[in-house]
N, C-alpha and C positions, 0 to 999 in steps of 0.2 A: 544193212549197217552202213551210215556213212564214213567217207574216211578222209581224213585231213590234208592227206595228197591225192594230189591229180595222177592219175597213171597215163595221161595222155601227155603229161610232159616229158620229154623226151631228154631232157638233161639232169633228171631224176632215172624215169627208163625205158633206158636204147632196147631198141629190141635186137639180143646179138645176133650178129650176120653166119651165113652158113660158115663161114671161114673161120669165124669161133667156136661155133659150136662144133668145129671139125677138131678144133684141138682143145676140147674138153672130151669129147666122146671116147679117146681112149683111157681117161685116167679115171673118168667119172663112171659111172652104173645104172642103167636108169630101172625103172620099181615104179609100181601102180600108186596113188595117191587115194585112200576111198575115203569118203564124208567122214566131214569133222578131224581127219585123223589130225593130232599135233607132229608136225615135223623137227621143229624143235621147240622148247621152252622158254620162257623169258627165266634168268637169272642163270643158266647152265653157261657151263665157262668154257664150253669148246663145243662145236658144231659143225658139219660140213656145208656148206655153200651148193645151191642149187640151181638148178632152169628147169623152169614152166615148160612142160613139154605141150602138157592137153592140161584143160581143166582151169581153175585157178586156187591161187593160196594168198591168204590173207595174212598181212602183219598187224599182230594185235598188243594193245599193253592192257596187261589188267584180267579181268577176270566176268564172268557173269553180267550182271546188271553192269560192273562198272570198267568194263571190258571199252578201251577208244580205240578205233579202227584207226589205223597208221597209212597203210596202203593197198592197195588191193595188187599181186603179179599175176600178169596174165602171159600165156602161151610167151615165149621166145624172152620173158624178162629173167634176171640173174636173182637169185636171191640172197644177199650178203650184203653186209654192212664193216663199216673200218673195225668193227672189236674182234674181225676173226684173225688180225695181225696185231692188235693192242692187249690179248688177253681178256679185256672185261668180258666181263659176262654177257649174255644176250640183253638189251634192252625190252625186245618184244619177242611175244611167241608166233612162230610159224603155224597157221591154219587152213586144212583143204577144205575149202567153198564149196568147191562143184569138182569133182572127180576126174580123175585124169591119170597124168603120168610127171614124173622128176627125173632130170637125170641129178644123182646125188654125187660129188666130187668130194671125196678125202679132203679135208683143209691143209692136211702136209702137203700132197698134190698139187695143190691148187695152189697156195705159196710158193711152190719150188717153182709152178711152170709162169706164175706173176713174176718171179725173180728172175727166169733165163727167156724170157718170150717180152722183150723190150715192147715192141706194137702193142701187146695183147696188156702186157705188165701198164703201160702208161695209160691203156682206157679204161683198166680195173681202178688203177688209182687215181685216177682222177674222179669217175662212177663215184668212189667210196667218199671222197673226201666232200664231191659236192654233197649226199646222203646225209651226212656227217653233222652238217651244218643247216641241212633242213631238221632233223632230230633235234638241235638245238634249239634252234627257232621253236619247236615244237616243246620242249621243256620235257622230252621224252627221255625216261633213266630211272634212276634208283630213286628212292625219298628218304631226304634226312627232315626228321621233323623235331622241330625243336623253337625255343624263342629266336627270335631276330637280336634281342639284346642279350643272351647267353653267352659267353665268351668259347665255351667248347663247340656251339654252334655256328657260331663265324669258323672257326678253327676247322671245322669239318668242312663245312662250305670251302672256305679260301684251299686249301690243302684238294678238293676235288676240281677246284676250278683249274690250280695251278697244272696237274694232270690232266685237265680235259676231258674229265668222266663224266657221262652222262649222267645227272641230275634232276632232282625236283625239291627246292624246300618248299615244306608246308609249317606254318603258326602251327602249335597248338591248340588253338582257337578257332582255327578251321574248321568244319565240319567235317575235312577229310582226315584229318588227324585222328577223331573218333573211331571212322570208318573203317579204318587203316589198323589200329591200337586199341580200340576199342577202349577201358577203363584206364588202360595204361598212358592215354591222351592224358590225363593230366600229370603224370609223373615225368613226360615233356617239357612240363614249363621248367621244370629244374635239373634238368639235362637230356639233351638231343636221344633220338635213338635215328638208325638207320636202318631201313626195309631192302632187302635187295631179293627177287623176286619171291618166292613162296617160302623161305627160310625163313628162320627164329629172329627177331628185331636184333636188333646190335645198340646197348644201350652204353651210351657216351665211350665209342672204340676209340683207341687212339688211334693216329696217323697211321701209323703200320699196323695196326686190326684193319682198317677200314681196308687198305692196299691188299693184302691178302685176299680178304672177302670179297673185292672186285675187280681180284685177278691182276691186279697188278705187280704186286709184290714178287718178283723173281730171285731173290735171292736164294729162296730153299730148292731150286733147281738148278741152281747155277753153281757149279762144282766151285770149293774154296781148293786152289791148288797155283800150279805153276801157269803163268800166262809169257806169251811174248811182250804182251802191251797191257796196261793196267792204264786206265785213264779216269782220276777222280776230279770228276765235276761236269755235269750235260749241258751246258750251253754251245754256243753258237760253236765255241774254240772246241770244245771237248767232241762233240758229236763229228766235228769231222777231220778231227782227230781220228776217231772209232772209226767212221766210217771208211777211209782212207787207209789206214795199217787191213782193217779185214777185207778189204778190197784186194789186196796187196798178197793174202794168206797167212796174215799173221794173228794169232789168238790173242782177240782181245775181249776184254772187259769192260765198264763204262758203270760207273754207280754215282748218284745223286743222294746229295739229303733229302731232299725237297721234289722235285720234278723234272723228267729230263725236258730240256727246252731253257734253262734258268732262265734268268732275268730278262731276256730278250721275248722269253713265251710271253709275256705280261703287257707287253706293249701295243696299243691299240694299232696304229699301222708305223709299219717299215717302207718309208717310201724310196729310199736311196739304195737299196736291194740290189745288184746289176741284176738284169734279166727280166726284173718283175715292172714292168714301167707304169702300171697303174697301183704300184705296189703292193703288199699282202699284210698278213697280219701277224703277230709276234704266235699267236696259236696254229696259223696255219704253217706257218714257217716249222715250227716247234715238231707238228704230226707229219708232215713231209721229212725232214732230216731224221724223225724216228721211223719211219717205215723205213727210209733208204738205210740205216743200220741193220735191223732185222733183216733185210733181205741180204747183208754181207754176212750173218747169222755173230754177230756183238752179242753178246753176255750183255744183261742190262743186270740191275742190284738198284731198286728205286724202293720206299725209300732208305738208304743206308749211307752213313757216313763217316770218312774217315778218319782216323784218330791217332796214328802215328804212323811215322816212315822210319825204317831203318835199312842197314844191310846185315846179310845173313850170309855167309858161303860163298861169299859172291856176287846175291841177289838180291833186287830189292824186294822188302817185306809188306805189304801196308796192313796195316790192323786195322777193324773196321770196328762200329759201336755195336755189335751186336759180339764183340771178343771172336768175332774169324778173322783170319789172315788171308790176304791174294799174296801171291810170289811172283818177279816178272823180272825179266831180262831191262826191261825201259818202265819209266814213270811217264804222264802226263799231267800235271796239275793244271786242271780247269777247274781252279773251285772259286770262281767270282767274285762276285762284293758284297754284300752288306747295305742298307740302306740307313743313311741318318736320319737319326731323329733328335726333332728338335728340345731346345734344352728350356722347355718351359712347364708350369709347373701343370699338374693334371694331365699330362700326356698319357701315360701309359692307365688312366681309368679309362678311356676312351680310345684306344687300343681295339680293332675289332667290332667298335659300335661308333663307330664316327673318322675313325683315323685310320687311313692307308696310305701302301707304299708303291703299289700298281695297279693297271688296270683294270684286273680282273676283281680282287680285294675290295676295290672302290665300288666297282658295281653290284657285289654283293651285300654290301651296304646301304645303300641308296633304299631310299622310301620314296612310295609317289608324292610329286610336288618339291621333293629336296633342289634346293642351290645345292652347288659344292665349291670350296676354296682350294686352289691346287698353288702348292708353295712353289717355286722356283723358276730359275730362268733361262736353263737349258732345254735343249729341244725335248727331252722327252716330256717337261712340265708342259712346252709348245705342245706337242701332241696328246699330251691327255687332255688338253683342256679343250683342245678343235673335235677331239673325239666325244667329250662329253656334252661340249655343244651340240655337235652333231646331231646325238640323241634325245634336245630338246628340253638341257638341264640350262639354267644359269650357271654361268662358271665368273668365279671372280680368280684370277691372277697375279697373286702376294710375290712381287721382285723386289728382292732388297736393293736393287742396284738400280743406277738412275737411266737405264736404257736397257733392250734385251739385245740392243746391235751388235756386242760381242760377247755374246753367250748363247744365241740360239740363232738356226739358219735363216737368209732371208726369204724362203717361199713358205716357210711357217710364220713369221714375221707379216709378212702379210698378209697371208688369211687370217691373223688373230685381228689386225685390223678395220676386216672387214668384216669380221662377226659380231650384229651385235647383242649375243647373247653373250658374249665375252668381256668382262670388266679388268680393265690389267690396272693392276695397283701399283707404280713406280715408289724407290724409295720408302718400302713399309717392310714391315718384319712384325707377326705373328706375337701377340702377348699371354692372351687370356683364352680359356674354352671354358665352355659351358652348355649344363643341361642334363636332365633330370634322365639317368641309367643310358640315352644315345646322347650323343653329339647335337645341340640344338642352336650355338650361337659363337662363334672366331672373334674373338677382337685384335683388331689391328693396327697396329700405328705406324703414322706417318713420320720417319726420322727426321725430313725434311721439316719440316712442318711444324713437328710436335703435338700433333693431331692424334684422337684417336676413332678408332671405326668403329662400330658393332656389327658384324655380317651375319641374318639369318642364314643359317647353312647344314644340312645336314651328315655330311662329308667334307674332310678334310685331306687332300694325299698330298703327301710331304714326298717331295724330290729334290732334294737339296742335297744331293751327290750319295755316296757311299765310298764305306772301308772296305778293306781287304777281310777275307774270308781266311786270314793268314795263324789266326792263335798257335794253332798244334802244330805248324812249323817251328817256330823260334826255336833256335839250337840245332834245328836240321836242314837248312840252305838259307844262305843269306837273304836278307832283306833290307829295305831300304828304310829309311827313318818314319815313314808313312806305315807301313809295311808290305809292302806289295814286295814281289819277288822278284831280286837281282838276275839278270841273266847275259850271258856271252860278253863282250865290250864292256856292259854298265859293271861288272864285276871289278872289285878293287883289284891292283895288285896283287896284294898280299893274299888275297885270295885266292890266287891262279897257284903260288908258290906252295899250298899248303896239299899235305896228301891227298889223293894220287894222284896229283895234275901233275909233280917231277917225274912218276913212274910212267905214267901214260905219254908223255914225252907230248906233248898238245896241250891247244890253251881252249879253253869251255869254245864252245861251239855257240851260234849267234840267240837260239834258246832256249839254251842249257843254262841250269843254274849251277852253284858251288860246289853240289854231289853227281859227280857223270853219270849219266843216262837217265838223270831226270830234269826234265823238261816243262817249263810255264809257258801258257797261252792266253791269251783272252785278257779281261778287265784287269786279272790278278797279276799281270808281271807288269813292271816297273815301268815308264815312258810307254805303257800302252795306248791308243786312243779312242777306248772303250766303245768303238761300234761294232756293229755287227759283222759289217764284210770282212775288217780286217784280222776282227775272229777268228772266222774261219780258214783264214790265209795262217794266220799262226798254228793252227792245226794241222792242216795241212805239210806247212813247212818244218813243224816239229818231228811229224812223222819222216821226211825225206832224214831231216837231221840224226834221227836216231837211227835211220840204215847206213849213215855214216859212222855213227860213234860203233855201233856194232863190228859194224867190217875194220873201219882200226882196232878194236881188241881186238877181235879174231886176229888179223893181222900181228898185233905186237903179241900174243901167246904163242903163237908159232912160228914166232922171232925169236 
């Protein structure tokens, strides 16, 4: 069999040193390996992690005739992948070649000693994460088969991209869609199904069917009761939030509508990063900050979303959309923004099939040969447009405004200017679409001018800012006339005066909103400056802030 990776590459796989395998040998077992045996299966949702002792074991996807070899392990290689800390399912089945021996390690084991064994922890996760993204490259995962112009097939695509599941869409029209479904291939064209390995198709799941199914879904193990820390919303502010209070010992929670990583996962590169100076990417940022949660052992609830806040006895309540309740001593609102759209007509038929809001969205759209048109004129339209050059698309650049020199940085500024598969259009704002079930033509007009354009384009992503994620607040902590969330100083007056700021005898903390011991970070609070680092710093600082609010009431109760 041939196989798609090289096992003589060594930043795929190391072969571990006796020093490792000295501390895997007592948690792990080792056990004979005889011909053909399956060690584990492709789509089983938990599996213990192995080393080649003798012999070798092959990673396979598929089956029979249509079985693709992935990699071949030989003697001293690890055999794990990042889904044994993300939950999914196996991608590929484990197969013995040539006979030998395993030592097989517990996956609880083997996490607990990844999380207290820093050396050993940071060449596991790094091993994994490069793996990660060879699998990707390799379009190695589940298969959602369905139309490309299907709206529940974008929906399922976009929703596994946003998670960073491993995938494969196949047309209908594919030959492997047959293969795969056999007569049910055509009942495809009028809604996606999803294969996830040797189980029953999954015809048109939704969002949270598919998340279950590919082990993502945590919420039905995740006790609904009292927490220390409740944090809704996984972006940059929220995760280290999570990650920082369970650091700390304090029980926390962390649930998303959408995807832990929010809007930040989306973004092709992050180059202003401290730390990262060739910068990294909005996904890899996104599965770094989620392992380093998991290993403080954070409650995740993905996807699930919150729907009201109250107090109860004391405590805060939050009701989620699935009608359970978290309880907690502190709140964290990380629930981010929202993305606009624009207010032209036919937008939302092309919703899915021509029009996105991120990077990921956009390139599951894309057809071969597509231009794309990317609205806006802040860095991140800067960087999706350098990213999608990059990859060898024509990008045209719709700026309403007559310069991008005060709206987006100048080392993006000037590589848009030396690209030139990059067209910037000063001075225009977006009219007309067009095109028969996808996205096939943008018209544009020049304000200046009074010109109009016609751009072939098969892609359109609009970044022309975003709202607050703020509805099911109103009436439960202030906000500002935008609505993002008031906090510490930006708070009225008359706000501080009102209950229980005169019993607490203190004024909101720097932020704290309207209701004491809860807490806004990230995009969503008020004079934020919606990047990334200083996300994180708001997380961070919320949590310090909330072991203060606590130790004053402890303090004033037993006063």
């Amino acid at each position: 069999m041939e196989y798609l990776l090289d096992n003589s590459d060594q930043a795929l796989f190391p072969k571990l040193t006796d020093g490792q395998l000295e501390r895997l040998r007592p948690i792990g077992k080792v056990r004979r390996a005889a011909m053909d045996e399956v060690l584990f299966a492709e789509g089983e949702h938990s599996y213990d992690p192995l080393v080649v002792l003798e012999g070798t074991v092959a990673v396979v996807q598929g089956h029979d005739d249509q079985a693709r070899g992935i990699a071949p392990h030989l003697p001293g290689d690890l055999v794990a992948e990042l889904n044994i800390f993300t939950g999914e399912p196996a991608a590929a089945s484990a197969i013995v070649r040539q006979p030998g021996a395993v030592l097989v390690i517990p996956v609880a084991e083997f996490r607990a000693l990844v999380g207290r064994d820093l050396e050993f922890g940071d060449f596991v996760s790094q091993l994994l994460f490069r793996r990660r993204r060879a699998l990707r490259r390799l379009r190695v995962g589940f298969h959602i088969i369905g139309s490309a112009s299907n709206k529940d097939t974008v929906r399922l695509r976009e929703f596994s991209a946003r998670n960073r599941l491993l995938r494969k869409w196949i047309d209908p029209a594919d030959e492997r869609a047959r293969e795969l479904l056999g007569d049910a291939a055509e009942d495809a064209m009028a809604a996606p199904f999803v294969l996830l390995g040797d189980g029953e198709p999954l015809r048109n799941p939704t969002n949270a069917e598919l998340a279950r199914a590919a082990g993502l879904l945590r919420g039905a193990d995740v006790p609904r009761g009292a927490y220390d820390l409740v944090v809704v919303g996984g972006g940059p502010g929220g995760l280290a939030a999570a990650v920082y209070a369970a650091s700390g010992g304090m029980r926390t929670v962390l649930l998303d509508a959408v995807a832990v990583g929010g809007q930040a996962s989306t973004s092709a590169r992050i180059e202003n990063y401290l730390g990262f100076p060739a910068g990294l990417s909005g996904v890899e940022l996104a599965e770094r900050a989620m392992l380093q949660a998991q290993k403080f052992n954070v409650q995740m609830i993905v996807p699930c979303a919150a729907v009201g806040l109250e107090v109860r006895d004391g405590a805060h309540v939050v009701t989620l959309d699935d009608g359970g309740e978290l309880t907690s001593r502190i709140v964290i609102l990380a629930v981010g923004i929202q993305y606009r759209r624009l207010a032209i007509p036919k937008l939302e038929d092309y919703e899915g099939v021509g029009i996105a809001y991120a990077t990921a969205t956009a390139r599951q759209q894309l057809r071969p040969g597509d231009a794309v048109v990317v609205v806006g004129g802040a860095n991140s339209a800067g960087q999706m447009a350098l990213a999608l050059a990059d990859a060898g698309r024509k990008v045209h650049l719709v700026v309403r405004g007559r310069t991008l020199a005060g709206s987006m940085a100048a080392y993006l500024r000037e590589r848009i200017s030396l690209d030139s598969q990059i067209e910037v259009h000063l001075h225009s704002e977006v009219r007309e679409l067009a095109g028969a079930g996808h996205l096939e033509q943008v018209i544009v007009e020049n304000t200046a001018a009074g010109r109009r354009l016609s751009i072939e384009a098969g892609v359109m992503v609009v970044l022309i800012g975003a709202e607050p994620h703020t509805q099911w607040l109103r009436n439960v902590v202030d906000l500002d006339g935008e609505g993002f969330i008031l906090t510490g100083p930006a708070l009225a007056p008359e706000a501080r005066r009102r209950k229980p700021w005169p019993r607490l005898g203190r004024a909101p903390l720097m932020l704290e909103t309207s209701r004491p011991g809860v807490f806004a970070v990230g995009d969503v609070r008020s004079g934020s400056t919606r990047m990334v680092a200083p996300a994180a710093g708001d997380g961070g600082m919320a949590v310090r802030l909330a072991a203060e609010h606590l130790a004053w009431a402890s303090q004033h109760q037993s006063g």
